[in-house]
N, C-alpha and C positions, 0 to 999 in steps of 0.2 A: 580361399579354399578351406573345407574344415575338413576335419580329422574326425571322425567316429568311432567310439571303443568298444559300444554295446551293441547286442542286437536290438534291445528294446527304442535304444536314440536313434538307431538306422531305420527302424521298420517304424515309427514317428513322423521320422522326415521325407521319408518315402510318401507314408499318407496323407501327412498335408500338401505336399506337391501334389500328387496327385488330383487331391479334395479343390487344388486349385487351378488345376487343367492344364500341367504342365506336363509334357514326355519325360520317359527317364528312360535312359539308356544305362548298359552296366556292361561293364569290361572285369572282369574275372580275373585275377593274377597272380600268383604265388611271390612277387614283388624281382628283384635285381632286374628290374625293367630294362629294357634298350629298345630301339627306332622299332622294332616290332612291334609292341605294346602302343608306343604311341601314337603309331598310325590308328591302331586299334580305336585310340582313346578318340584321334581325330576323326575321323569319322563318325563315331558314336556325339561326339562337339557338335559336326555340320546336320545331325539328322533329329537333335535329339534338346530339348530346353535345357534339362540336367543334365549331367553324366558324373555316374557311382564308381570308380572304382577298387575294387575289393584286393587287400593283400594280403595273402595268407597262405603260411607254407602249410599245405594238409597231410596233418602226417599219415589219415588210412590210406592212401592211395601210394605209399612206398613202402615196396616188399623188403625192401635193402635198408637196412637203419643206418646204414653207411653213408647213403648217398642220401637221406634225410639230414645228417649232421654237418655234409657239406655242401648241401643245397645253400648258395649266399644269401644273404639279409643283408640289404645293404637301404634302409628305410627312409634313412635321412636325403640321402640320394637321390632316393624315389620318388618321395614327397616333391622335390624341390624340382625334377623334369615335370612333375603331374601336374604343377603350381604353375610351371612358364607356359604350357599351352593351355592354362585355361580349366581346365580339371574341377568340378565343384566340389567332388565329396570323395575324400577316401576311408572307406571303412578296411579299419582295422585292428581285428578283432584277436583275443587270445586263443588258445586251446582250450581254453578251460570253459573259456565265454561261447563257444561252438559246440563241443563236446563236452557235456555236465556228466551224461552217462554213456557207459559202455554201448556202441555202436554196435547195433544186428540184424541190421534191416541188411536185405542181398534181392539184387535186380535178376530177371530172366529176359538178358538180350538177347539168347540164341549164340547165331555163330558171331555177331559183332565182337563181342568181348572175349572170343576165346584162341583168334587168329593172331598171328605179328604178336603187338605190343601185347595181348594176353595170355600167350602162349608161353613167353616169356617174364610177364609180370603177374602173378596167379593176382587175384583181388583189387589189382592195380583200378582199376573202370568202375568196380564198383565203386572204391572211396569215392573214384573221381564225381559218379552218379550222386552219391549221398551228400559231398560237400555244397554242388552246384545245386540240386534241388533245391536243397539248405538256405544256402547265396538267394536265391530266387522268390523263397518263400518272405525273405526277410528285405531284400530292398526293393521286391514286387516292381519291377523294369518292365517297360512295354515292347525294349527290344535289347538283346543283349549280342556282345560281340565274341568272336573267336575267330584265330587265325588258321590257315588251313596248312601250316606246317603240322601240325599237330591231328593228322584229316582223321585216323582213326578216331580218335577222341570225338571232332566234332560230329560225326554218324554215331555216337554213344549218345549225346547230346540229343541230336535231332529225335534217336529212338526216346531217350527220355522224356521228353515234353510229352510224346504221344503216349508214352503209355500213362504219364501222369495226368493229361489231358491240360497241360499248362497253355497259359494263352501269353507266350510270350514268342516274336517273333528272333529266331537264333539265323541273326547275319556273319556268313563266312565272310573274311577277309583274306586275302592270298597272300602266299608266302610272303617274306620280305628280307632279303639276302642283299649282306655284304658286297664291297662292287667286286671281290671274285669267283662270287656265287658261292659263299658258305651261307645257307639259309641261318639267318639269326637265332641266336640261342641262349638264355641265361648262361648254360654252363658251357660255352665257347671261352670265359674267361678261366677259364679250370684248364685250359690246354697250352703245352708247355710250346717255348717259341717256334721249334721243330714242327709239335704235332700240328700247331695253326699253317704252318708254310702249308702241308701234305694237303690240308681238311678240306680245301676246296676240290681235292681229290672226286669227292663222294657227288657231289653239281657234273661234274664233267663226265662222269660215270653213268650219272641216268641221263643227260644230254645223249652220249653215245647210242644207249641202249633204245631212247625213242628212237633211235634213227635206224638202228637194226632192227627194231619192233617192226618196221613197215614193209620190212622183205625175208624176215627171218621169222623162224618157228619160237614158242614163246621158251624153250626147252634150251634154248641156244641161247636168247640172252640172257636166259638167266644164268647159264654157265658164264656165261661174259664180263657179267658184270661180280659173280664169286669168285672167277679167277683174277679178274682186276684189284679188287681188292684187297685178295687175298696175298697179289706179289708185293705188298705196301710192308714193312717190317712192321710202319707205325699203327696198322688197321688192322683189327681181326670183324669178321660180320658175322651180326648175329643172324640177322635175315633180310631176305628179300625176296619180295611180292609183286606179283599181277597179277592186281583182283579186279573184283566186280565194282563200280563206284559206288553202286547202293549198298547191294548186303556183305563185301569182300569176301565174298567166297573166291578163291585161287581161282586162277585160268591157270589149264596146264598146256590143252591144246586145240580147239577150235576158238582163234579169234573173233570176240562178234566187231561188229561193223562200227559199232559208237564206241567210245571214251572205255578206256582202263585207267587204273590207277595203278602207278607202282613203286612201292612203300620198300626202302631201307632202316634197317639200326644199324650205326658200325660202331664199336669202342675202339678209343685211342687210349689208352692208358685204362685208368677207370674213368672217362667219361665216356658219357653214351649221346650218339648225336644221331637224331633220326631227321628225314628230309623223305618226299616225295614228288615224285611227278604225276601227270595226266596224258596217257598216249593215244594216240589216238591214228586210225586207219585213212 
């Protein structure tokens, strides 16, 4: 496996692969990896000649410098799970070596970016926009992966390819949770032994709430699932949604007939753990 430090040796070896009719696939990661990621990686392994993995904490996409300082790095780690399944390339690049100059480019998603996680993280989506273009310009992937715990993000994604007119094909991968259904998370390791007992709390919650989704008004479960977690000492929410699965605009009250999505954030301390489902009639 090698290690890449520059953009210039990344977007090199992309080329020549390419120049020689190889696939590349790319998995995106801000690095303290777990079985989430590596499904990621695995799949992108079974579809794909190469596979790029990118590590890199981006700092425009954190409104909080708080929770940029204790985002983990844990590289050595990282490298060394990426190495046993087989991983070819991890680039891993600096701040400095991504960001030369002051960042001012700003996307117009619409309502994508200004619901849930935008509402609450002002700029958040765009870093996200600008880092991943960035990532794509430079290891030029034929298909890139992401997980759909993260479903806002990946409809960021999906809008950006089209408005950039990128020809790269963006493969969700579904959730991947712990066996008590706490959806996987870098920063599940930031939670104190207590707050991990509760956290599978927030699985059993939207469990619940699909199942009242299918005889109840959507006005009720969302009370259902605020007051649930609200009688938790350890959980405060920040929000919860049923939206649209394309554009997440809120349902408040006519259910349509196909698929909803609906998106939690709850903090336990200071972390922040979001999880979603797909309900459906």
């Amino acid at each position: 496996m090698r290690v890449i430090r520059t953009i210039q040796q990344m977007h090199d070896y992309s080329v020549t692969a390419r120049e020689a009719g190889k696939s590349i696939g790319f998995v995106p990661t801000m690095g303290a990896l777990h079985n989430g990621h590596l499904m990621l990686v695995e799949k992108a392994l079974a579809e794909n000649d190469l596979v790029v993995c990118s590590i890199f904490v981006n700092p425009i996409q954190f409104n909080n410098s708080r929770d940029l300082e204790k985002y983990p790095r844990t590289f050595g780690k990282d490298s060394a799970m990426l190495e046993a399944i087989g991983c070819n390339v991890i680039f891993y690049p600096e701040v400095e070596e991504m960001y030369p100059e002051p960042v001012t480019h700003t996307y117009d998603f619409g309502l994508l970016d200004k619901v849930m996680e935008g509402r609450y993280r002002a700029g958040h989506f765009n870093g996200v926009a600008i880092v991943v273009k960035k990532l794509f310009d430079i290891v030029i992937p034929h298909k890139a992966y992401f997980g759909e715990k993260d479903y806002q993000q990946l409809a960021v994604i999906k809008a950006l390819v089209k408005i950039e007119s990128v020809d790269i094909a963006i493969i969700p991968c579904p959730i991947v949770r712990e066996t008590d259904g706490l959806a996987m998370s870098s920063r599940n390791v930031r939670l104190t032994p207590a707050q991990r007992r509760v956290a599978p709390l927030i699985y059993q919650t939207l469990i619940k709430a699909s199942e009242l989704y299918l005889t109840q008004s959507v006005q009720t479960v969302i009370d259902f699932v605020t007051q649930t977690i609200h009688e938790n000492p350890e959980m405060k929410l920040e929000y919860f949604e049923i939206s649209d699965t394309e554009t997440l605009a809120p349902i408040r009250e006519n259910k349509p007939h196909g698929p909803v999505v609906a998106c939690i954030a709850v903090f336990m301390g200071q972390v922040r753990l979001i999880d979603n489902m797909i309900f459906n009639l």
